[in-house]
N, CA, C and O atoms as a MOPAC input file, in Angstrom:
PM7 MOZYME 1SCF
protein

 N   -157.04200 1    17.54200 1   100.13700 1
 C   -156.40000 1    17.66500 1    98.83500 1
 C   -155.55600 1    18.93200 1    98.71300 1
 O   -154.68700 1    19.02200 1    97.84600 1
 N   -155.87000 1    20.12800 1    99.77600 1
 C   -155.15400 1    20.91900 1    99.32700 1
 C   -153.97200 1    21.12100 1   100.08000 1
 O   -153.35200 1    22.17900 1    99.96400 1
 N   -153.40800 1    19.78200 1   101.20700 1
 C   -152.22400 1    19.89700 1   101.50000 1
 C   -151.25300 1    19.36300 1   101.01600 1
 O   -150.11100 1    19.51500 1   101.44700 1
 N   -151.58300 1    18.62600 1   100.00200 1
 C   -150.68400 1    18.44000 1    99.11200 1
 C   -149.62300 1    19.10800 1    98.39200 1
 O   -148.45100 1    18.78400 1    98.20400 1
 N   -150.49500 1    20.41000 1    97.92500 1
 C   -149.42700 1    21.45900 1    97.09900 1
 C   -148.50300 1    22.41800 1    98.06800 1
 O   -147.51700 1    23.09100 1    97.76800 1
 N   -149.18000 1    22.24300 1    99.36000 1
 C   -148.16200 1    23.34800 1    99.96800 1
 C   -147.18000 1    22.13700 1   100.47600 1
 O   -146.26800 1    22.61500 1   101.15000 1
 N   -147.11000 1    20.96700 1   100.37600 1
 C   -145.92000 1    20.06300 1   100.72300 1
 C   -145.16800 1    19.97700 1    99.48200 1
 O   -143.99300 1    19.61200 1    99.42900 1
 N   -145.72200 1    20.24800 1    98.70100 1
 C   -144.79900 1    19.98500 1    97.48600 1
 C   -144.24500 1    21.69800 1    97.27600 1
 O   -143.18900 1    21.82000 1    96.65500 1
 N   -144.62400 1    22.41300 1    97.55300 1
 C   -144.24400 1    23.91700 1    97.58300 1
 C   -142.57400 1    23.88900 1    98.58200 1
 O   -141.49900 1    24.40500 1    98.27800 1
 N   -142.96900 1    23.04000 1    99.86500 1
 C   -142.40600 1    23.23300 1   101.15700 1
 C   -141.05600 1    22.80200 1   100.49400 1
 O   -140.14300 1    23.61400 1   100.34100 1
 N   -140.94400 1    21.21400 1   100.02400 1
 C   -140.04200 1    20.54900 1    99.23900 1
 C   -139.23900 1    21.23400 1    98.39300 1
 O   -138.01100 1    21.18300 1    98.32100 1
 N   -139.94300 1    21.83100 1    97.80400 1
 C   -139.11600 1    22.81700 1    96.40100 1
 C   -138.66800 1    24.42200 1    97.02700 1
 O   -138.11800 1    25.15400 1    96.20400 1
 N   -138.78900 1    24.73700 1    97.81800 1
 C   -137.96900 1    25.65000 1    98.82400 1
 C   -137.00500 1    24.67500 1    99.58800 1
 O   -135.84200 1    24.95800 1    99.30100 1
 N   -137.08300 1    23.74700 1   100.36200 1
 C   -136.07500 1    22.96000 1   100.63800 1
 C   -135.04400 1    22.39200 1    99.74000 1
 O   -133.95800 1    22.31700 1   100.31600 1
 N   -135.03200 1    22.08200 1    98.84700 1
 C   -134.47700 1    21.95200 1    97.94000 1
 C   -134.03300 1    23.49000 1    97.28000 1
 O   -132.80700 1    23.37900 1    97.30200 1
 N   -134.16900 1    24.14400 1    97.00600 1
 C   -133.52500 1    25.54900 1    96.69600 1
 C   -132.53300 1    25.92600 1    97.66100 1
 O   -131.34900 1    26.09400 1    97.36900 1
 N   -133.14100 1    26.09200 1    99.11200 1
 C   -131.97800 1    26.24400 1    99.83900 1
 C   -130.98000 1    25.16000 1   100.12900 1
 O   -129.81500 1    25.48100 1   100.36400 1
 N   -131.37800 1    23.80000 1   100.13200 1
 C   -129.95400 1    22.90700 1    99.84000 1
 C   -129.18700 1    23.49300 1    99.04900 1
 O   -128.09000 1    23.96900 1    99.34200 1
 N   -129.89300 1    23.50300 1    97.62800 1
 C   -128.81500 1    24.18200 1    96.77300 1
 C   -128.30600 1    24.84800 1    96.67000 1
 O   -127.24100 1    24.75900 1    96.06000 1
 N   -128.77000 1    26.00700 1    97.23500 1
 C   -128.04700 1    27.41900 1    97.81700 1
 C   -126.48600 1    27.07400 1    98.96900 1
 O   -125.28900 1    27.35700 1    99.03100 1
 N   -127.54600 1    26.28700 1    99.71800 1
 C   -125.87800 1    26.02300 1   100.72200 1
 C   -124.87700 1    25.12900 1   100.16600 1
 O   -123.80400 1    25.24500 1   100.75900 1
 N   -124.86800 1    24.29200 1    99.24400 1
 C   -124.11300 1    23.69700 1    98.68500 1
 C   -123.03700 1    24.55500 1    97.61500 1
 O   -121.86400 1    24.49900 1    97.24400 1
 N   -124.27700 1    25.37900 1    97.39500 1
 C   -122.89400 1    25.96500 1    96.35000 1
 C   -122.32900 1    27.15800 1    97.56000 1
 O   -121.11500 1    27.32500 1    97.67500 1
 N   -123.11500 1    27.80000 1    98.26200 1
 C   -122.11100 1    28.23400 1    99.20200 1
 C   -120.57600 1    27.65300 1    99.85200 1
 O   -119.43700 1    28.11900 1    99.86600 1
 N   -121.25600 1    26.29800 1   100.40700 1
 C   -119.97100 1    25.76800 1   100.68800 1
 C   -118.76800 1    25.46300 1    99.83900 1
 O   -117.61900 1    25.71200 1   100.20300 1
 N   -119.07500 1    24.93400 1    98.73900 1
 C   -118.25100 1    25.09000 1    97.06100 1
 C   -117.47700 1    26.61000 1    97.37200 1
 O   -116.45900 1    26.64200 1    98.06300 1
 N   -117.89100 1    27.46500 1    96.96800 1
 C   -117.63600 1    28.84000 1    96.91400 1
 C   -117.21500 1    29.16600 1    98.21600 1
 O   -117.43200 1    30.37700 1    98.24100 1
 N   -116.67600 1    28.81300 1    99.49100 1
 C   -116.62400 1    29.19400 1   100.80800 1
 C   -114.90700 1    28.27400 1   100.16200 1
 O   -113.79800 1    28.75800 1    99.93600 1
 N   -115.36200 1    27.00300 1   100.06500 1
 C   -114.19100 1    26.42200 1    99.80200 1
 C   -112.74100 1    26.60400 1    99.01800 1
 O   -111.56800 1    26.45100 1    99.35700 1
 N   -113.51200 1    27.06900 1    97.62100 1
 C   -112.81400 1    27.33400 1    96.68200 1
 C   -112.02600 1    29.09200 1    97.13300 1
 O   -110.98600 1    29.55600 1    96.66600 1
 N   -112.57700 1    29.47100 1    97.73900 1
 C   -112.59000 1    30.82500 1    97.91100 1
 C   -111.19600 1    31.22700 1    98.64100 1
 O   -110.26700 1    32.00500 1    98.42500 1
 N   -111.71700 1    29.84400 1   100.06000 1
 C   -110.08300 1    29.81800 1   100.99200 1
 C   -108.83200 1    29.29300 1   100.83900 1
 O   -107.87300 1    29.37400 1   101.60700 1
 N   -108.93500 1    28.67500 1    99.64100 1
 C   -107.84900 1    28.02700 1    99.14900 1
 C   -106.43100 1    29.19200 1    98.73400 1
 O   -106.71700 1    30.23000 1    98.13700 1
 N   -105.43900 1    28.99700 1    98.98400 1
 C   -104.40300 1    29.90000 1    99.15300 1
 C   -103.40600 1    29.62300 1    98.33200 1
 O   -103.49300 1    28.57100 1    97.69900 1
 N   -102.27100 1    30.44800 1    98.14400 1
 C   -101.78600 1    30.52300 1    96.97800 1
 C   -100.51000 1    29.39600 1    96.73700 1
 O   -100.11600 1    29.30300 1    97.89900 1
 N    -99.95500 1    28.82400 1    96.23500 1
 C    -99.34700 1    27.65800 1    96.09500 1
 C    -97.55200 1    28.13900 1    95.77900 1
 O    -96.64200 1    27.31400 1    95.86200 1
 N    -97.33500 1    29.60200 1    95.42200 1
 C    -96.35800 1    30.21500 1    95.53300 1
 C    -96.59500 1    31.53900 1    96.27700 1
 O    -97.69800 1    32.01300 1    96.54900 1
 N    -95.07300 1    32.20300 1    96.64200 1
 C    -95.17700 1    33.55200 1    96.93500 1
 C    -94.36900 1    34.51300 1    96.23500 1
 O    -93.17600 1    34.24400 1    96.37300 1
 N    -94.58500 1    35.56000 1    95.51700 1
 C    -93.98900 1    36.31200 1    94.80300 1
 C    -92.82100 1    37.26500 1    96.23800 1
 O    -93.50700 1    38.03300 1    96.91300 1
 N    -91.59400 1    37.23900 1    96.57100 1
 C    -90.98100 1    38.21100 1    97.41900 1
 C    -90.33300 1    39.08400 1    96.25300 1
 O    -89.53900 1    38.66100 1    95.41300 1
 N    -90.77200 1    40.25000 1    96.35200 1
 C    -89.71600 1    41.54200 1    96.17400 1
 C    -89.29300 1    42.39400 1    96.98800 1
 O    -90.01800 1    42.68200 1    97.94100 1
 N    -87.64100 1    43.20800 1    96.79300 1
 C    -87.34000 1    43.59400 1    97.66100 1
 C    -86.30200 1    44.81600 1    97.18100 1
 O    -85.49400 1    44.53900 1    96.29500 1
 N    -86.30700 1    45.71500 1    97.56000 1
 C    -86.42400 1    47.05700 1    96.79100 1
 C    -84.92600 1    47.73900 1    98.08300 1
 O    -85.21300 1    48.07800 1    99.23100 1
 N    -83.84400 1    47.78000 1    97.67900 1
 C    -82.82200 1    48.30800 1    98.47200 1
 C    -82.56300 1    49.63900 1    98.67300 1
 O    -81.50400 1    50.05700 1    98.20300 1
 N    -83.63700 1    50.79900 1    99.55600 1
 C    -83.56600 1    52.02300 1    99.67700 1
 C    -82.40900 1    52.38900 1   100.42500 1
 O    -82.55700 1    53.49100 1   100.95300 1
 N    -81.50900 1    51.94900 1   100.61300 1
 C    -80.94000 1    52.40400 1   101.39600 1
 C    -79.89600 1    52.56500 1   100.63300 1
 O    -79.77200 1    52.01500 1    99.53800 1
 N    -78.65600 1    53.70300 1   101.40000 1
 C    -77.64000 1    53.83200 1   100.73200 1
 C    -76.31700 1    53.06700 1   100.53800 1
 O    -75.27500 1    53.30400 1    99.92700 1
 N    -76.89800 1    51.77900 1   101.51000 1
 C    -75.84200 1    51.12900 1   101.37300 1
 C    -76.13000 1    49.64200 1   100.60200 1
 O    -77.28900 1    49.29300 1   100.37800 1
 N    -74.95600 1    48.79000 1   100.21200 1
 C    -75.38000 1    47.14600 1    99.57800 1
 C    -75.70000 1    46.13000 1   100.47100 1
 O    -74.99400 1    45.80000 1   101.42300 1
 N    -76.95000 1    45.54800 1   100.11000 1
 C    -76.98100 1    44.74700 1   100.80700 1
 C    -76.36000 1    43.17000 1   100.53800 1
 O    -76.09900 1    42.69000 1    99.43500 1
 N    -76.20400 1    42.51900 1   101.85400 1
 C    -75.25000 1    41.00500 1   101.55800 1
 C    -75.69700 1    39.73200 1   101.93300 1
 O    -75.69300 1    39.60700 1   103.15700 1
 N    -76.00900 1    38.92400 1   101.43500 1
 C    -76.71100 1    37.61300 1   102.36200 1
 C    -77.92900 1    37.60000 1   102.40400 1
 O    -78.36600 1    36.78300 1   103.21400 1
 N    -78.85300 1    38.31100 1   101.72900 1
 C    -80.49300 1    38.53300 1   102.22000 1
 C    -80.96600 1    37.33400 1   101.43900 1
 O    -80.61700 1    37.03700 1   100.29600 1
 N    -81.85600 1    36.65200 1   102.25800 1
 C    -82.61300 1    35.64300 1   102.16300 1
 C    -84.05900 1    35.70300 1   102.77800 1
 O    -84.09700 1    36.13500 1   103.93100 1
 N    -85.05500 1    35.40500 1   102.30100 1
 C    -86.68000 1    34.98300 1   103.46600 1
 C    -86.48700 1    33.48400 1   103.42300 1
 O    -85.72600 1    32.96800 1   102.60400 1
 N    -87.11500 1    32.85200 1   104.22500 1
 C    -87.88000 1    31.87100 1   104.15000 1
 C    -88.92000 1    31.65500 1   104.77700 1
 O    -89.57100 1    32.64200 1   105.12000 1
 N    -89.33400 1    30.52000 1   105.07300 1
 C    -90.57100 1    30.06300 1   106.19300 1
 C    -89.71300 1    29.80600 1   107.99200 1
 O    -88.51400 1    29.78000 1   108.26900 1
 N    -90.84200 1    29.66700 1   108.82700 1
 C    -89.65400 1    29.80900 1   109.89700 1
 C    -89.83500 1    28.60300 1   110.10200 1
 O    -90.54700 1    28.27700 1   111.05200 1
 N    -89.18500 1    27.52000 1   109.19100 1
 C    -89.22000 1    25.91600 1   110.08900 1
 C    -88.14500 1    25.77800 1   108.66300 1
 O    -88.13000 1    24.68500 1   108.09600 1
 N    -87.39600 1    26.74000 1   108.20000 1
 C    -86.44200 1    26.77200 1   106.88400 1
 C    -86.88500 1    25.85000 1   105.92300 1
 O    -86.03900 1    25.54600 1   105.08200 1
 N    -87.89300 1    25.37100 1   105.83600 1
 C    -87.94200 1    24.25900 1   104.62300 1
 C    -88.08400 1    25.03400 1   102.93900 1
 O    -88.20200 1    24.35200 1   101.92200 1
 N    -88.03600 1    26.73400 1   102.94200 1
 C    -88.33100 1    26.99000 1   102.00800 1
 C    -87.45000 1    28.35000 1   101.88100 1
 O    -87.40300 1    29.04000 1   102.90000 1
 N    -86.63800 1    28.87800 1   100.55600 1
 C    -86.05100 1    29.77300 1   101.06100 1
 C    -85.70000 1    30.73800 1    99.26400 1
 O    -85.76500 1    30.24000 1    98.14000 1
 N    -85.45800 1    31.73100 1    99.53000 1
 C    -85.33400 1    32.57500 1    98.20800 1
 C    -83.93900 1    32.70100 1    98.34300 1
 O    -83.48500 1    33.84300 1    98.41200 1
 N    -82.93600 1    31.43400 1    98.41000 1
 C    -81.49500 1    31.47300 1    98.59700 1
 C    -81.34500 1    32.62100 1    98.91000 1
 O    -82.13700 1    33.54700 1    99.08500 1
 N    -79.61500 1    32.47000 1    99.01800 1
 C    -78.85000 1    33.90500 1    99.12600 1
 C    -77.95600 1    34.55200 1    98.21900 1
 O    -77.00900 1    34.20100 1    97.51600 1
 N    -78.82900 1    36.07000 1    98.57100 1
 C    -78.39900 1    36.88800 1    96.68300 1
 C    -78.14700 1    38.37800 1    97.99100 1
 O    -78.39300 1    38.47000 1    99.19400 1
 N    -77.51200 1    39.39800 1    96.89400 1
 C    -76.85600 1    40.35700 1    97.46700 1
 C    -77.66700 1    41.52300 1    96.39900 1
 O    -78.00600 1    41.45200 1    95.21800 1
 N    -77.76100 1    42.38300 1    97.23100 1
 C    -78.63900 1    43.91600 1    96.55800 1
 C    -77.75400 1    45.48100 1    96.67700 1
 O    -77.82500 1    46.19900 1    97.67500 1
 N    -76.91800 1    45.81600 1    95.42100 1
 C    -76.90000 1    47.13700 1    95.70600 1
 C    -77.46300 1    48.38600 1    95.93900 1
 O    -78.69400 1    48.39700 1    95.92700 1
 N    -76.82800 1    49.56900 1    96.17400 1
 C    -77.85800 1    50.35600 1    96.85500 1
 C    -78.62000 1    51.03600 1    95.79200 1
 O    -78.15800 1    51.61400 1    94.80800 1
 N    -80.57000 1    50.79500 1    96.32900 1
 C    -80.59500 1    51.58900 1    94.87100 1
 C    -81.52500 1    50.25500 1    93.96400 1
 O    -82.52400 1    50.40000 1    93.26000 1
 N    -80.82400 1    49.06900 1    94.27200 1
 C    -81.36300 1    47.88400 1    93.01500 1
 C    -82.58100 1    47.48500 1    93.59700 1
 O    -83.04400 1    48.29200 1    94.40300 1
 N    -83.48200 1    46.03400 1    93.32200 1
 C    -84.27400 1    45.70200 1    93.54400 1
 C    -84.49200 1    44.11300 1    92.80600 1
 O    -84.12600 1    43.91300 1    91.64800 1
 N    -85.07900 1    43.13300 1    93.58000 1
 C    -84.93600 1    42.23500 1    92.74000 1
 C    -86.37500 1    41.02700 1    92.99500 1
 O    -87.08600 1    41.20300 1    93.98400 1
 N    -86.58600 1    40.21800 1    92.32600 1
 C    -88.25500 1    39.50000 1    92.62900 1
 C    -87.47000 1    37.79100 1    92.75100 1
 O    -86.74600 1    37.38300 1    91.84300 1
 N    -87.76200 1    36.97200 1    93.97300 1
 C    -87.81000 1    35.84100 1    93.82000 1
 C    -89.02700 1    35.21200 1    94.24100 1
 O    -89.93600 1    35.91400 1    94.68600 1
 N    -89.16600 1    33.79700 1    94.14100 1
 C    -90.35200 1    33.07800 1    94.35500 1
 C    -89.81100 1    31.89900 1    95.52400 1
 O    -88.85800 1    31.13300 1    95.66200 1
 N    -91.03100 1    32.27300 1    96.23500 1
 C    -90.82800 1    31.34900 1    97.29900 1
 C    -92.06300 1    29.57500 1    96.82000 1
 O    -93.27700 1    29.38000 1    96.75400 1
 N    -91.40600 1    29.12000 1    96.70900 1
 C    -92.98000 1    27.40600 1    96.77700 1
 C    -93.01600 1    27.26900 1    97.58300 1
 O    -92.28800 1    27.65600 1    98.49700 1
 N    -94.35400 1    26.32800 1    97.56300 1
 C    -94.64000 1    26.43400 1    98.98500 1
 C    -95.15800 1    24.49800 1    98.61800 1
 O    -96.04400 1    23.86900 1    99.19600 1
 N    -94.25600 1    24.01200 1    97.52600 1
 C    -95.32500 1    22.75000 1    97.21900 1
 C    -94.53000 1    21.62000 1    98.42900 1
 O    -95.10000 1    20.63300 1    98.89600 1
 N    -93.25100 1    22.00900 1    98.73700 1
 C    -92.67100 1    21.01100 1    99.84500 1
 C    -93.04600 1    21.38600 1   101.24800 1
 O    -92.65300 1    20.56200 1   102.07300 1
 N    -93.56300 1    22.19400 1   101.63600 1
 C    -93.99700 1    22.60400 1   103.03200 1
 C    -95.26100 1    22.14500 1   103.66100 1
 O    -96.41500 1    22.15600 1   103.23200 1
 N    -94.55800 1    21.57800 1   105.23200 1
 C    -95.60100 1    20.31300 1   105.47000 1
 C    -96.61200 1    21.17400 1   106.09900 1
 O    -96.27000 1    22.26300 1   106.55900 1
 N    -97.95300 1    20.73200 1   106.16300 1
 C    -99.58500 1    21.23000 1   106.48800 1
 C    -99.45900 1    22.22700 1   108.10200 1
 O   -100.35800 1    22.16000 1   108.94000 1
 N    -98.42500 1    22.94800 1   108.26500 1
 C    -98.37100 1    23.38200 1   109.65000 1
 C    -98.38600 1    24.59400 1   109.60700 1
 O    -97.93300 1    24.90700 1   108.50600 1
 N    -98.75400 1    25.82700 1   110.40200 1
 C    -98.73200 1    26.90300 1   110.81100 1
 C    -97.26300 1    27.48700 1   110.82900 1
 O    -96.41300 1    26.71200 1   111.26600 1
 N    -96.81700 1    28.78700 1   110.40300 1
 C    -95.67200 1    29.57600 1   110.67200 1
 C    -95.50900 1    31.05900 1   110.34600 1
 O    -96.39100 1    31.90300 1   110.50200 1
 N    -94.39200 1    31.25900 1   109.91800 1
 C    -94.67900 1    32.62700 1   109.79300 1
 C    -93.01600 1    32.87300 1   108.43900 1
 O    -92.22300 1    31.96500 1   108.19000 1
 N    -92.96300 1    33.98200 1   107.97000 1
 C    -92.38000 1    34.33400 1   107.40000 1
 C    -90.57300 1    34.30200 1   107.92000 1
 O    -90.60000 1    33.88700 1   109.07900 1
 N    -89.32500 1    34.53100 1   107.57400 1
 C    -88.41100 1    35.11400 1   108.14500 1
 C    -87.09800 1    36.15600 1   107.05200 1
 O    -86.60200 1    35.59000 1   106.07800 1
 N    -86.87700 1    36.95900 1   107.23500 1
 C    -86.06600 1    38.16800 1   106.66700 1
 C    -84.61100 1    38.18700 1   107.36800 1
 O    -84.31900 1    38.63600 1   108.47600 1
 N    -83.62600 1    37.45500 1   106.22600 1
 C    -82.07300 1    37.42900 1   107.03100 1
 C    -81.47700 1    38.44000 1   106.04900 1
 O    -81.71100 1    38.37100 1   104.84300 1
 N    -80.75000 1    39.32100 1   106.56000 1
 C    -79.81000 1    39.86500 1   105.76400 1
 C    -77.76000 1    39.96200 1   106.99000 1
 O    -77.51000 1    40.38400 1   108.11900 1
 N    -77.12800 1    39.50300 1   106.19800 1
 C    -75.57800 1    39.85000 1   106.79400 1
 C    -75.68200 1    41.27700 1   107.57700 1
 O    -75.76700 1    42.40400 1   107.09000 1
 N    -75.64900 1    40.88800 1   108.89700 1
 C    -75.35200 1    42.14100 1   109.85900 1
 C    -76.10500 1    42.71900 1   110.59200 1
 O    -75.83400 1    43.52400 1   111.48300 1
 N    -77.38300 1    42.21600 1   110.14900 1
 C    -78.60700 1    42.96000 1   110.79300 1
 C    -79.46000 1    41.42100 1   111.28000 1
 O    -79.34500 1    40.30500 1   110.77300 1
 N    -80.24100 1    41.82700 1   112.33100 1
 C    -81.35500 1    40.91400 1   112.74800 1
 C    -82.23400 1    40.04900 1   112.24900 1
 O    -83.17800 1    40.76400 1   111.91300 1
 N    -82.46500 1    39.08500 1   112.02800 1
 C    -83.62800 1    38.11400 1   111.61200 1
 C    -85.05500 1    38.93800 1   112.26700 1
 O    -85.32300 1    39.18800 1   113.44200 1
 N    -85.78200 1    39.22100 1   111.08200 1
 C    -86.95000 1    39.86100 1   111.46700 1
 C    -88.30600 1    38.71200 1   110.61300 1
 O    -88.54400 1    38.36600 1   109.45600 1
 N    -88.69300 1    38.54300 1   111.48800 1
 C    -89.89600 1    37.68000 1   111.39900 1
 C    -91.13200 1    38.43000 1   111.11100 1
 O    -91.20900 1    39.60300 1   111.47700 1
 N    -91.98900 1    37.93000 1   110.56400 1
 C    -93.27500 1    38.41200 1   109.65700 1
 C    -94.36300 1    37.77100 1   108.92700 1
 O    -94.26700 1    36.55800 1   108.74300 1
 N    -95.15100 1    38.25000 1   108.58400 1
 C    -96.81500 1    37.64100 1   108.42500 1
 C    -96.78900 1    36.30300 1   108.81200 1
 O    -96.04300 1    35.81200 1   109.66000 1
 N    -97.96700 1    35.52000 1   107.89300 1
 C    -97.71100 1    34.48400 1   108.82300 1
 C    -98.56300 1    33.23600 1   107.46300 1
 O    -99.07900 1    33.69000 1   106.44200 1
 N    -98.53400 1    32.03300 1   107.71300 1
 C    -99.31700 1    31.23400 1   106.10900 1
 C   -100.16200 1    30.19200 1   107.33300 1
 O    -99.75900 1    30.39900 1   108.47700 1
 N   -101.02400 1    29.35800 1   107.23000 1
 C   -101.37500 1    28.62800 1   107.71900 1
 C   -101.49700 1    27.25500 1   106.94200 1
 O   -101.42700 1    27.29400 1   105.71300 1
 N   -101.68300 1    25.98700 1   107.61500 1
 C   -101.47400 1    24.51100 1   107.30400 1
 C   -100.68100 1    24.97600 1   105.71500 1
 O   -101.16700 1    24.73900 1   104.60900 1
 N    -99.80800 1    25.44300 1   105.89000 1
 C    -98.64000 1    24.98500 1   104.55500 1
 C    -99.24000 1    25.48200 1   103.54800 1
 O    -99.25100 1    24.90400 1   102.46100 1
 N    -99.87800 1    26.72300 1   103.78000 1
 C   -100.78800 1    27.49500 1   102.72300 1
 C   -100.64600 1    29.01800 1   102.71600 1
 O   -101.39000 1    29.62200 1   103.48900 1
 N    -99.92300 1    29.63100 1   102.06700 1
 C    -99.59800 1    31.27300 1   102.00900 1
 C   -100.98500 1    31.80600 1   101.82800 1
 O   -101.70100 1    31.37500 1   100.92500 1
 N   -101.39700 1    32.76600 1   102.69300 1
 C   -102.64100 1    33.60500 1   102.55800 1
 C   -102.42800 1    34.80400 1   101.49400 1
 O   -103.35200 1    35.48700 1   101.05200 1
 N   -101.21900 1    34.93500 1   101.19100 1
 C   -100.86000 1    36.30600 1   100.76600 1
 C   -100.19800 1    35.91400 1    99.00400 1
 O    -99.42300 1    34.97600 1    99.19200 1
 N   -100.20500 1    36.14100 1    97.97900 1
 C    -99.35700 1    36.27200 1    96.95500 1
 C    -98.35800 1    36.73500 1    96.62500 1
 O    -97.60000 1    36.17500 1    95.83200 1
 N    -98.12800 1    37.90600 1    97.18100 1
 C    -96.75200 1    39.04100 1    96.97400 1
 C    -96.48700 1    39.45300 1    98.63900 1
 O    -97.18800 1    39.78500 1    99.59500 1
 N    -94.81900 1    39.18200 1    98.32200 1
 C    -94.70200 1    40.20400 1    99.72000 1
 C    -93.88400 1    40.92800 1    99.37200 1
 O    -92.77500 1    40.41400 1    99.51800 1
 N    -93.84300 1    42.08700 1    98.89300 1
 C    -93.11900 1    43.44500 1    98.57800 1
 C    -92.39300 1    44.22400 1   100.16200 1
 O    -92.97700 1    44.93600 1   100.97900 1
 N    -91.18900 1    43.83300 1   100.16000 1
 C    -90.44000 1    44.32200 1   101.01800 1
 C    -89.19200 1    45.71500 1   100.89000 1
 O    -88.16000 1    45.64400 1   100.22300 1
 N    -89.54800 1    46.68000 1   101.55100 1
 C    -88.35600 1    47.98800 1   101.01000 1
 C    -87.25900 1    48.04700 1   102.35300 1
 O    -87.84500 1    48.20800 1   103.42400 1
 N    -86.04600 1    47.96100 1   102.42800 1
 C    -85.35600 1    47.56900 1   103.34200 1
 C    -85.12900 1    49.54600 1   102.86200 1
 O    -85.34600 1    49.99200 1   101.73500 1
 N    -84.66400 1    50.37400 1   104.06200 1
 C    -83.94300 1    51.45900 1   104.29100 1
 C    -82.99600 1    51.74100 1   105.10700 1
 O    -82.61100 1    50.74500 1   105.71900 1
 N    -82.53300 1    52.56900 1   105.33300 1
 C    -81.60400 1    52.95600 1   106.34500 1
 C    -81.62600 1    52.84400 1   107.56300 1
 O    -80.57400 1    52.57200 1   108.14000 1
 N    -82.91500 1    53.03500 1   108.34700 1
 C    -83.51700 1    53.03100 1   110.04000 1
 C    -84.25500 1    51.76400 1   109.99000 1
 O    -84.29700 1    51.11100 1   111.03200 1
 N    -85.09600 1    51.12200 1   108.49400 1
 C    -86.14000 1    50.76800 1   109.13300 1
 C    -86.54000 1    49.53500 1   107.88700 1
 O    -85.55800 1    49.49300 1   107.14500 1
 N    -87.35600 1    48.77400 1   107.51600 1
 C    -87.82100 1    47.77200 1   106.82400 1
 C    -89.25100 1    47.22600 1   106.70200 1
 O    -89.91500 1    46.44400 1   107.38200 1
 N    -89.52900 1    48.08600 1   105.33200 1
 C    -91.50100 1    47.81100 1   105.38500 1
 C    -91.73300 1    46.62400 1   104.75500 1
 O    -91.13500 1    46.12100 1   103.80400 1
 N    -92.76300 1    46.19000 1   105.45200 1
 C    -92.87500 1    44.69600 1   104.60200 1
 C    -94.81000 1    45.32800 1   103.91900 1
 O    -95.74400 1    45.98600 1   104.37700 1
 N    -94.48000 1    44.59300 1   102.62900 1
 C    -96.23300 1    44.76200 1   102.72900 1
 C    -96.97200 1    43.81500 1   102.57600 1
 O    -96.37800 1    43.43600 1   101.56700 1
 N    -97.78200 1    43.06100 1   102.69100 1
 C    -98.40100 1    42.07100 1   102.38700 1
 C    -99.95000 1    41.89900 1   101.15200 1
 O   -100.88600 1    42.69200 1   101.25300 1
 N    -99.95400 1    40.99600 1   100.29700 1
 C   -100.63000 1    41.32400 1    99.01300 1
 C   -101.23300 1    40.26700 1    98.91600 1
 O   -101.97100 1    40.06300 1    97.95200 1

């Protein structure tokens, strides 16, 4: 008679930790889910204007058109991300005259990051990731 209660003890710890891992996985889930836009800003330290600057994704399906920055200005566009198919890539940074510089990176068609605050200068170009 008295193995009864420690099976019913055993049960109701089994059951606690189901429940425990269930909402873990809930919360594991909800947790990795990534952001559905990207905030780009981009801050023109340098002394000169910039012409043609655009980001997008590197398979172009997504892009913060092309706008021009004097020296000095700064400006915020939004990248979506709701047409971009479930694949791995990475960022890309065009401006007139200078190099395509590639950067961070989103996975299955999902930005890890919210903001990417970019300061273009004279020598050099910080990206930050948020």
């Amino acid at each position: 008679m008295k193995v009864l209660p420690i099976i019913r003890y055993g049960r109701v710890v089994k059951r606690q930790v189901l429940n425990g891992i269930c909402v873990l996985i809930i919360g594991m889930t909800l947790a990795s889910c990534g952001h559905s836009s990207v905030e780009v800003s981009i801050v023109n330290a340098s002394a000169n204007d910039l012409t043609a600057i655009e980001v997008s994704n590197s398979r172009n399906e997504i892009s913060t058109g092309l706008f021009d920055l004097k020296a000095g200005d700064k400006a915020s566009k939004q990248l979506s991300f709701s047409t971009v198919s479930p694949s791995d890539g990475h960022y890309v940074l065009r401006m007139k005259d200078h190099l395509p510089r590639d950067f961070g990176y989103y996975s299955n068609g999902i930005p890890s990051a919210g903001k990417i605050a970019i300061e273009v200068r004279a020598d050099t170009v910080l990206i930050q990731m948020e």
